[in-house]
C-alpha positions in Angstrom: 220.1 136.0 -39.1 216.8 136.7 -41.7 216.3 139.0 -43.6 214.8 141.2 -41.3 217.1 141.2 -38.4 219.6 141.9 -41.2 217.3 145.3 -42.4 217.6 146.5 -38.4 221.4 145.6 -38.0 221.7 147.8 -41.0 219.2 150.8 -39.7 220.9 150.9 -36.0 224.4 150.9 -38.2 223.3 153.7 -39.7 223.5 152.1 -43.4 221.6 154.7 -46.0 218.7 153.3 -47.1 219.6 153.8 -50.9 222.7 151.4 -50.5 221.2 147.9 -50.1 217.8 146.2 -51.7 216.0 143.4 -49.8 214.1 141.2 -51.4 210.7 141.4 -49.4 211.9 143.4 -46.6 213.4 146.8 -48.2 212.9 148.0 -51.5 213.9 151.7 -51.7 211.3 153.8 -53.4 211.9 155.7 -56.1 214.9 152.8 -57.0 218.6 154.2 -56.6 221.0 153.8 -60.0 223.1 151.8 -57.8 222.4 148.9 -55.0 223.6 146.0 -53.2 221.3 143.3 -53.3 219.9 140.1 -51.9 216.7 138.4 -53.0 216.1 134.9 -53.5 216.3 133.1 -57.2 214.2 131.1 -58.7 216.0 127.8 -58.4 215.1 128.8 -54.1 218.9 129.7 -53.9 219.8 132.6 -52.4 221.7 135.8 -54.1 224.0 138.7 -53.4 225.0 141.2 -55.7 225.2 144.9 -57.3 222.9 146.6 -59.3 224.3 149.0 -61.8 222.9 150.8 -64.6 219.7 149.1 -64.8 221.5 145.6 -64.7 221.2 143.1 -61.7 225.1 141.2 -61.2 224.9 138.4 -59.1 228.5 138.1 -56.7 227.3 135.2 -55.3 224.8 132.2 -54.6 224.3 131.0 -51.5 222.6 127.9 -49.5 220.3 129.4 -47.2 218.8 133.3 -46.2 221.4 132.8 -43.6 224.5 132.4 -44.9 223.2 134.8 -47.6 222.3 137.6 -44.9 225.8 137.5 -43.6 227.3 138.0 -47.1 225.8 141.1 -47.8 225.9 142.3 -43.8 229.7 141.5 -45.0 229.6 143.8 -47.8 227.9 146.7 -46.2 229.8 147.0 -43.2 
């Protein structure tokens, strides 16, 4: 799965939009105060994490957009 089969899983599960950040795909406008999130670092890994008070925590760093997409599919539902 990519990212953007991973944004439709989420809308037909009925995941609010405010709960999860996308790199690329879905970034909720005006930003929540509190997100999962997956975006890709600048090393070309891939990351999952929270974001909390205006800090980004990174959970964990994965391989691929695949493996990184079922992380936070993991985490959401």
């Amino acid at each position: 799965m990519e990212r953007r089969e991973l944004h439709a899983v989420l809308s037909e599960a009925g995941v609010a939009d405010g709960y999860y950040r996308i790199e690329g795909v879905h970034e909720p406008v005006p930003t929540p105060t509190d997100f999962l999130f997956l975006r890709q670092a600048s090393d070309g890994a891939w990351e999952t994490g929270v974001y909390e008070r205006g800090t980004y925590e990174v959970i964990a760093r994965h391989p691929s957009e695949q493996v990184a997409c079922a992380h936070l599919l993991h985490l959401l539902l």
